[in-house]
MIKOL-259530 format. One record per residue (C-alpha): z, x, y. Coordinates in steps of 0.2 Angstrom, whole numbers, padded with zeros to 4 digits, always signed. Each point is the difference from the previous one (the first is absolute). Layout:
# residues N
ZXY...
# end
This chain:
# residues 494
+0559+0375+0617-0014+0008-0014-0012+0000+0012+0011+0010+0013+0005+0012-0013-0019+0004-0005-0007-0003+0016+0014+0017+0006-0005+0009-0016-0017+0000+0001+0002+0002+0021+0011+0016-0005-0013+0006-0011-0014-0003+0011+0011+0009+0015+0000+0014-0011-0014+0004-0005-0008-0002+0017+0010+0012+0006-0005+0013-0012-0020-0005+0004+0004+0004+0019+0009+0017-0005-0016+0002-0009-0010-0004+0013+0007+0012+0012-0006+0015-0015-0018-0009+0001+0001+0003+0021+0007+0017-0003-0016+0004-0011-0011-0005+0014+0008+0010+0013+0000+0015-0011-0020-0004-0003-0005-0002+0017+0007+0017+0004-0011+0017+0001-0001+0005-0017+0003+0020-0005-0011+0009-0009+0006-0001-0019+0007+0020-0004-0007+0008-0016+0002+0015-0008-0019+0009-0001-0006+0008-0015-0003+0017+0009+0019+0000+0000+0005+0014-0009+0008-0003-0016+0018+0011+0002+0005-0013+0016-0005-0015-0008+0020-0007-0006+0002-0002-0019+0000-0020-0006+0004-0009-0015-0009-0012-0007+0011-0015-0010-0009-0012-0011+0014-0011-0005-0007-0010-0017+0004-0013-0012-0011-0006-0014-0015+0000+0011-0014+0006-0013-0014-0012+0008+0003+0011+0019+0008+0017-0005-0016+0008-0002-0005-0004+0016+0014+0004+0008+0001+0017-0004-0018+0003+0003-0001-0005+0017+0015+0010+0004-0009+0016-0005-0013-0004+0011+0012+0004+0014-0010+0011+0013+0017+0011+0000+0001+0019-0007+0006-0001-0018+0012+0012+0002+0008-0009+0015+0004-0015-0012+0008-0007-0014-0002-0014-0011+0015-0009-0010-0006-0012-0010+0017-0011-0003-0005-0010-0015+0015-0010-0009-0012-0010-0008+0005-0007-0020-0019-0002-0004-0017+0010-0002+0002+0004+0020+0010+0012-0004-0014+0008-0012-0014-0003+0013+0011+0009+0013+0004+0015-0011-0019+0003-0002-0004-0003+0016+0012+0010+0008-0005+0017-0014-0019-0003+0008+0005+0004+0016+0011+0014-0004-0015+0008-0011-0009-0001+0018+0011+0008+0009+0011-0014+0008+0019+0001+0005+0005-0017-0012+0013-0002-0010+0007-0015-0015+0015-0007+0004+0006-0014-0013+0018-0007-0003+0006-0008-0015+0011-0011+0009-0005-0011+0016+0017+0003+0010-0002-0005+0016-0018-0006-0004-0015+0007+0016+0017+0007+0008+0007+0008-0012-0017+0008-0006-0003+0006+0021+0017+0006-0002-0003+0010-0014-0016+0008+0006+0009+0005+0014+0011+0011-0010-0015+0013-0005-0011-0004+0017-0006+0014+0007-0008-0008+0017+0005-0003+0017-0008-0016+0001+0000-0013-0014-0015-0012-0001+0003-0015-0009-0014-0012-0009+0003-0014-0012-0012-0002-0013-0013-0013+0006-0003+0013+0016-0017+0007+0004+0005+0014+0014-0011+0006+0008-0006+0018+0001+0006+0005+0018+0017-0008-0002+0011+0014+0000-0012+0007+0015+0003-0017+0009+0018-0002-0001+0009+0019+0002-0005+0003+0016+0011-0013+0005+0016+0011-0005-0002+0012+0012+0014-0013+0009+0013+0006-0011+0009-0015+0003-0013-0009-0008+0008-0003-0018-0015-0012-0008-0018-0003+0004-0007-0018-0009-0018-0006-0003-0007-0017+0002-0005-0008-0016-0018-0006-0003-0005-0010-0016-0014+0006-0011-0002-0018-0009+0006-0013+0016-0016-0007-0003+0004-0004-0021+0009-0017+0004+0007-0014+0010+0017+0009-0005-0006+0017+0006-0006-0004+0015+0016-0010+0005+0008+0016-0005-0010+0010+0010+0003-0010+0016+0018-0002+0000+0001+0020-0004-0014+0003+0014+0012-0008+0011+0017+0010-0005-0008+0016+0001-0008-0003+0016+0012-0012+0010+0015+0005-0009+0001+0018-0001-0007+0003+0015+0005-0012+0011+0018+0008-0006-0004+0017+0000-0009+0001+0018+0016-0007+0005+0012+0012-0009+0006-0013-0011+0005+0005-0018-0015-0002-0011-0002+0003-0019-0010+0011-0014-0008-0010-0009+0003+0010-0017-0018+0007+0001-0014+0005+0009+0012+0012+0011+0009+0016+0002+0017+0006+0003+0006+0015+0006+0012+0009-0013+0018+0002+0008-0003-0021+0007+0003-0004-0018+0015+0011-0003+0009-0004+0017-0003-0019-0004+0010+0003-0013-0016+0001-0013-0007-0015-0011+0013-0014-0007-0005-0013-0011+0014-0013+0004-0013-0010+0006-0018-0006-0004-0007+0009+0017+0004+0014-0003-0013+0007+0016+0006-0014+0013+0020+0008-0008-0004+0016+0006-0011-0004+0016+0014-0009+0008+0012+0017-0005-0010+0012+0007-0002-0007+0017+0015-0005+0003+0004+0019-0003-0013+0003+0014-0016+0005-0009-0017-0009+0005-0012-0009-0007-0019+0000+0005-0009-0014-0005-0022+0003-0001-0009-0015+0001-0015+0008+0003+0000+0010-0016-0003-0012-0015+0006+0004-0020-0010-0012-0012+0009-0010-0012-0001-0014-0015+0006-0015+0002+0007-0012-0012-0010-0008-0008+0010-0015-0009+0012-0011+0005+0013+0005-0011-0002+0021+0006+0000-0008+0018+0017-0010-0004+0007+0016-0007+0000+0011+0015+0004-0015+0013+0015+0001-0010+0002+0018-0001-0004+0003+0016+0011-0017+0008+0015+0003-0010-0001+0018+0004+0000-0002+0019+0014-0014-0002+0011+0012-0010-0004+0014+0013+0004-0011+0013+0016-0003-0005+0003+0019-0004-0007+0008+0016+0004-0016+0014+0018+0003+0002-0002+0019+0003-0012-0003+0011+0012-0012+0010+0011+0014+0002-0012+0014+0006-0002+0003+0018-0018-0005+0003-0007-0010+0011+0001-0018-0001-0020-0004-0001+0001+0012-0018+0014-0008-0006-0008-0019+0002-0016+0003-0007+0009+0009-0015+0005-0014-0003-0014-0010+0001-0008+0012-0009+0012+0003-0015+0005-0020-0002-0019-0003+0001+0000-0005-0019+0012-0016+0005-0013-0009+0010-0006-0007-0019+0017-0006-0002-0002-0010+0018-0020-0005-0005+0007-0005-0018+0015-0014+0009-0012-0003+0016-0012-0009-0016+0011-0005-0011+0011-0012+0016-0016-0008+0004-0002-0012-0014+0019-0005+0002-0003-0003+0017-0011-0015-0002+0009-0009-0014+0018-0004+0013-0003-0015+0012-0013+0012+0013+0007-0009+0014+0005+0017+0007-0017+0011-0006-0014-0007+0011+0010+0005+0017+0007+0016-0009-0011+0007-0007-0012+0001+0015+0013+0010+0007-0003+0012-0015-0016-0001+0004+0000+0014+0014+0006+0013-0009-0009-0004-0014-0015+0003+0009+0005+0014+0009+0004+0008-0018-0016-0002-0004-0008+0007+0015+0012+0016-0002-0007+0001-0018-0020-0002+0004+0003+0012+0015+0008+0012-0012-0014+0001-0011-0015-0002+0010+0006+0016+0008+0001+0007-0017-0019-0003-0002-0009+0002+0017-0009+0012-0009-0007-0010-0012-0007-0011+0013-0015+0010+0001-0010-0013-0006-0001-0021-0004+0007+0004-0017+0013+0010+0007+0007-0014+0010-0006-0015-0013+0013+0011-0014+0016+0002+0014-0001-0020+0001-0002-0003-0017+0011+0013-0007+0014-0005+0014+0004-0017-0007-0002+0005-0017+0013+0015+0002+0013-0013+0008-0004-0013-0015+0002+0013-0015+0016+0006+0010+0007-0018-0001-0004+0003-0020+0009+0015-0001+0014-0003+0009+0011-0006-0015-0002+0014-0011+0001+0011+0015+0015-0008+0007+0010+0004-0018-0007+0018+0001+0008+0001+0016+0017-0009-0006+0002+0013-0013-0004+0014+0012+0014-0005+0013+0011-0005-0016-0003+0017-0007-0002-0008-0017-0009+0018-0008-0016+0000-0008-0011+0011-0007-0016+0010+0009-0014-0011-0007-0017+0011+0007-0016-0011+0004-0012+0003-0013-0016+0004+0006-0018+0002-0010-0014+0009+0011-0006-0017+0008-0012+0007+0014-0012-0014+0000-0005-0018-0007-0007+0006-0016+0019+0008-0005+0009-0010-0011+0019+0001-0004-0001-0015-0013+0005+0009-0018+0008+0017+0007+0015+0005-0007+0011-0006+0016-0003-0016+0003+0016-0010-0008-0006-0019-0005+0017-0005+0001+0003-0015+0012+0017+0001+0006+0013-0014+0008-0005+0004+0019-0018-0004-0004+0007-0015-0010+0012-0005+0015-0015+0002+0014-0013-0012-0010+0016-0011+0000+0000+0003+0019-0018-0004+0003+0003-0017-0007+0016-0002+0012-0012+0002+0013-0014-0011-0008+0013-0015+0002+0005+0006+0019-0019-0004+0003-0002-0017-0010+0016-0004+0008-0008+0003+0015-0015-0012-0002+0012-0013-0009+0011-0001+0016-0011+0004+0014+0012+0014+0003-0009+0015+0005+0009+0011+0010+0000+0013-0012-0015-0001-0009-0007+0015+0005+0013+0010-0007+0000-0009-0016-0018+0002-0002+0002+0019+0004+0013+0001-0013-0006-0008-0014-0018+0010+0002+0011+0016+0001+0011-0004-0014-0016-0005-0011-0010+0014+0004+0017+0011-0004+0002-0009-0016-0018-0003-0008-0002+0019+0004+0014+0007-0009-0003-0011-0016-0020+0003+0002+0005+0020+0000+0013-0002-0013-0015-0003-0011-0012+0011+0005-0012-0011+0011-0006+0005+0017+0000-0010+0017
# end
């Protein structure tokens, strides 16, 4: 009877997650289609356009104790090949340390040239990056509002790039494509790079070329004004805030163009433990949005194909909770009597195989353009497996962020701390935001590697291999997950 129950369980989970992999399969065929299509001729705005019908923009530069980046942010942003009196900076800086000071003095240099930017610091952090949007808001004096976290290199023909594509004055958001200024730094950054190369590309615009809902992705985008205010403006009842009010705006019509083509560099974390910190920002976010925005979208009038892939795209952040129980039944499974796993589980085995191929298909799409070369090719089928592996090892501590984002358990906006790491020779080690501490999750995972370490003795004790694979997969995950976070914890690099 054990072995029913686990053998259901662990069917059930499979089932589900198989499911998912084939709605995300269809995004990976939409992509392709939409590439294989003539493409238009990218609109920009030229230079010897005169200066009176350029439209007014506003700059935010939403900051939190970010003195190793803030510099750099605000530099590049000057650098904007835009008329200065056709823009304005607000840098939004509720920072409690010396960021605030370097700001302030950075902010006064630009003015003494000649440059529309203004100091905007709160005392109190209500409503965290929302709240400070929000408040800027109050005083902005642009039509569009451009938005760029700290780690953000835009690039000098961004505002030139992306307005033209308002002239549709439906079109409420135009968003970049991420690229990664140090996605060569580490193993960790390049898995990083290759699972956001795949969301930008497949993702997005295998949803947007289909007039699916997409999302801002907080940065690296721009928003036209009066989208904002008829969403209902920033709310900081959750921790995604952008995916909150992407969802509001177009389900109030407005829409949302998504430029692959058009690339904003970004820093990557560098640790484990920053890494951790927004997965969990960013997966208890989209849980806690999920459940706010999913059953308004259930009651709007839009098409059945919208509403679906809302959901997919909004309870993506449960698939760790699926990956998390999919491992942790495996070992179970071969300690009952196995009389039923040998016939059964090559039943499991099809869509188990088929999830896979949706998955591989997913991201070899994603990097096609990578496979300009031998090395471009050699890194998609190293980097493949080793995604899928470190997934497996994040799955627990992922799967609780997305517990208490559908439990709407509240917890505070915890930024990613980030230390101008643009190539190998950077080092994070000894900077003021790295916390040594090794907290309980880390504690529970190394705990989890070894009950993974005794699926694959077990294994080789019993003859039972069935699922060794998986084992084998877990325990590398959990292990690189957990030496990781206690080798960062002190200070030491991969």
């Amino acid at each position: 009877m054990l072995e029913i129950i686990l053998l259901s369980m662990y069917g059930i989970v499979l089932g589900l997650i198989f499911i998912y992999c084939m709605l995300e399969l269809t995004l990976a065929i939409n992509y392709v289609r939409h590439q294989r299509k003539p493409k238009k001729t990218q609109p920009f705005l030229s230079e010897d356009t005169p200066s009176q019908e350029l439209p007014f923009v506003t700059v935010q530069l939403p900051v939190f104790n970010e003195l190793y980046v803030v510099e750099r942010l605000i530099d590049q942003v000057m650098l904007f090949n835009y008329p200065k009196d056709r823009f304005e900076v607000q840098v939004l800086d509720d920072s409690t340390d010396e960021t605030v000071e370097i700001s302030k003095r950075k902010v006064e240099e630009y003015k003494a040239k000649g440059f529309n930017i203004e100091f905007i610091h709160r005392v109190d952090r209500t409503g965290f990056k929302a709240g400070a949007l929000q408040n800027g808001m109050k005083v902005c004096k642009g039509e569009f509002i451009a938005i760029f976290d700290a780690d953000f290199l835009p690039k000098t023909d961004f505002l030139r790039s992306t307005l033209p594509h308002f002239a549709n004055e439906k079109v409420g958001v135009v968003q970049t494509k991420w690229a990664h200024i140090n996605r060569e730094y580490s193993l960790l950054t390049r898995i990083q790079g290759f699972f956001l190369d795949a969301h930008f590309s497949v993702e997005q615009m295998g949803r947007n070329s289909q007039g699916y809902f997409i999302n801002f992705n907080g940065t690296a985008g721009i928003w036209r004004k009066s989208t904002i205010e008829d969403a209902g403006g920033w709310q900081a009842d959750t921790l995604t805030e952008d995916l909150d009010l992407s969802y509001r705006a177009q389900m109030k019509g407005w829409q949302f163009v998504f430029l692959e083509a058009f690339e904003s560099p970004a820093e990557l974390p560098a640790d484990m433990k920053s890494f951790k910190s927004q997965q969990f920002r960013w997966i208890k976010g989209g849980a806690e949005t999920a459940r706010k925005i999913l059953p308004k979208i259930v009651r709007t009038n839009h098409p059945f194909a919208i509403k679906l892939n809302a959901f997919t795209h909004l309870l993506s952040s449960s698939i760790y909770i699926l990956v998390f129980f999919l491992v942790l039944l495996s070992v179970p499974l071969l300690l009952v009597k196995n009389t039923y796993i040998q016939s059964e589980y090559i039943q499991y085995g099809t869509p188990f195989l088929l999830t896979n191929f949706a998955i591989a298909f997913f991201f070899f799409v994603s990097n096609t353009k990578r496979f300009k070369s031998w090395e471009g090719f050699s890194e998609f089928f190293f980097l493949l497996p080793t995604f899928i592996i470190v997934t497996m090892g994040l799955s627990f501590h992922n799967a609780l962020a997305a517990i208490r984002g559908l439990a709407r358990e509240r917890t505070p906006f915890i930024r990613t701390p980030k230390f101008n790491i643009q190539n190998v020779k950077d080092a994070w080690k000894d900077k003021k935001y790295v916390s040594s501490k090794i907290d309980f999750v880390t504690i529970l995972e190394g705990i989890l590697m070894l009950y993974f370490l005794f699926g694959i003795v077990y294994a080789f004790v019993t003859g039972k291999f069935d699922l060794i694979l998986i084992h084998i997969m877990a325990f590398t995950g959990f292990g690189y997950v957990f030496f990781n976070s206690v080798k960062h914890s002190w200070g030491i690099k991969n």
